[in-house]
C-alpha positions in Angstrom: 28.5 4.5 5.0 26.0 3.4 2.7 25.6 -0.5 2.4 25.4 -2.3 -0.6 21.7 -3.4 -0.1 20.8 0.7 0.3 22.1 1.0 -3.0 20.1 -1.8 -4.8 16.8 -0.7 -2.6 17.3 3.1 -3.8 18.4 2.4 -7.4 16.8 -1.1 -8.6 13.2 -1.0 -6.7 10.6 -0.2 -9.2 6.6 -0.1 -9.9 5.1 -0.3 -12.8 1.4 0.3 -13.5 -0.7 -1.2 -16.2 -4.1 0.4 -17.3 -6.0 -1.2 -20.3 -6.2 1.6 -22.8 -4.4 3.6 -20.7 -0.6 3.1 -21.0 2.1 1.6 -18.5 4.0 3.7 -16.0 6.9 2.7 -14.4 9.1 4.4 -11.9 11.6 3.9 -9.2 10.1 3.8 -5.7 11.9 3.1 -2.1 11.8 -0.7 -0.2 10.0 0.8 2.6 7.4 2.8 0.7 7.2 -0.3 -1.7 6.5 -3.0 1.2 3.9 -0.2 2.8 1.7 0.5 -0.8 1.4 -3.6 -0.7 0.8 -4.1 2.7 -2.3 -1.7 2.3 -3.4 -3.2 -1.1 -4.0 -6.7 0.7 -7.3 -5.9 1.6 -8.9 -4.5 -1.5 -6.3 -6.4 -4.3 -5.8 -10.2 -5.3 -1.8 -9.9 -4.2 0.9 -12.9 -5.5 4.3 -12.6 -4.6 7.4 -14.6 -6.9 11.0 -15.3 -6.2 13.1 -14.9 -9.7 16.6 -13.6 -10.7 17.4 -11.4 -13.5 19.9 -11.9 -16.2 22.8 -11.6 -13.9 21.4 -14.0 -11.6 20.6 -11.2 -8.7 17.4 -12.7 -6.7 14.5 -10.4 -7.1 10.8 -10.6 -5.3 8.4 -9.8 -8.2 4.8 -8.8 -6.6 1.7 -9.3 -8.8 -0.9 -6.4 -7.2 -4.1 -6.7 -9.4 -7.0 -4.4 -7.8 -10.8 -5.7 -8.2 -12.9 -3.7 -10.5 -15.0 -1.4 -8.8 -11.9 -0.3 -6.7 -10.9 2.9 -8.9 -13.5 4.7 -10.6 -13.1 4.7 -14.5 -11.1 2.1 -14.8 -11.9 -1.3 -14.6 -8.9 -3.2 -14.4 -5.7 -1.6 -12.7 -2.4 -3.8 -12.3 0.9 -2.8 -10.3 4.0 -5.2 -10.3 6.7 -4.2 -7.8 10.6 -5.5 -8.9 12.5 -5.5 -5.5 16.1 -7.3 -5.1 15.7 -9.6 -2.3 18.8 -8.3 -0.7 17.7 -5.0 -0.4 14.7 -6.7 1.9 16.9 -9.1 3.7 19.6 -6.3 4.9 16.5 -3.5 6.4 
């Protein structure tokens, strides 16, 4: 049976991806490959993590991932912001 917290981590976990002059992406990505792509961008990215709830008062952790220049080539500053419902992490 698929729990309530599989649900939200499947259907409400997402990344977006700012590039100056570049456009934003944004797509739907799992808890676990979420929490992996930010554990590995510690090292090489300035990462700040907040606690917030949407409209419908549904606690999300909102992750600030801004890399360094000189990180990617042609592109000098690259952000990624992770939205994950804080239930989704609790239940894994």
């Amino acid at each position: 049976m698929i729990t309530r917290a599989q649900t939200l981590a499947v259907a409400s976990t997402y990344v977006t991806t700012l590039i100056p002059g570049r456009g934003t992406s944004r797509y739907p990505i799992g808890v676990g490959a979420a929490r992996s792509a930010i554990r590995k961008s510690r090292p090489s990215a300035d990462v700040h993590i907040y606690v917030t709830t949407d409209r419908d008062g549904t606690t999300f952790h909102v992750v600030h991932v801004h890399f360094r220049p000189g990180f990617w080539t042609d592109v000098e500053d690259v952000t990624d912001i992770y939205e994950i419902p804080t239930e989704a992490l609790t239940e894994l």
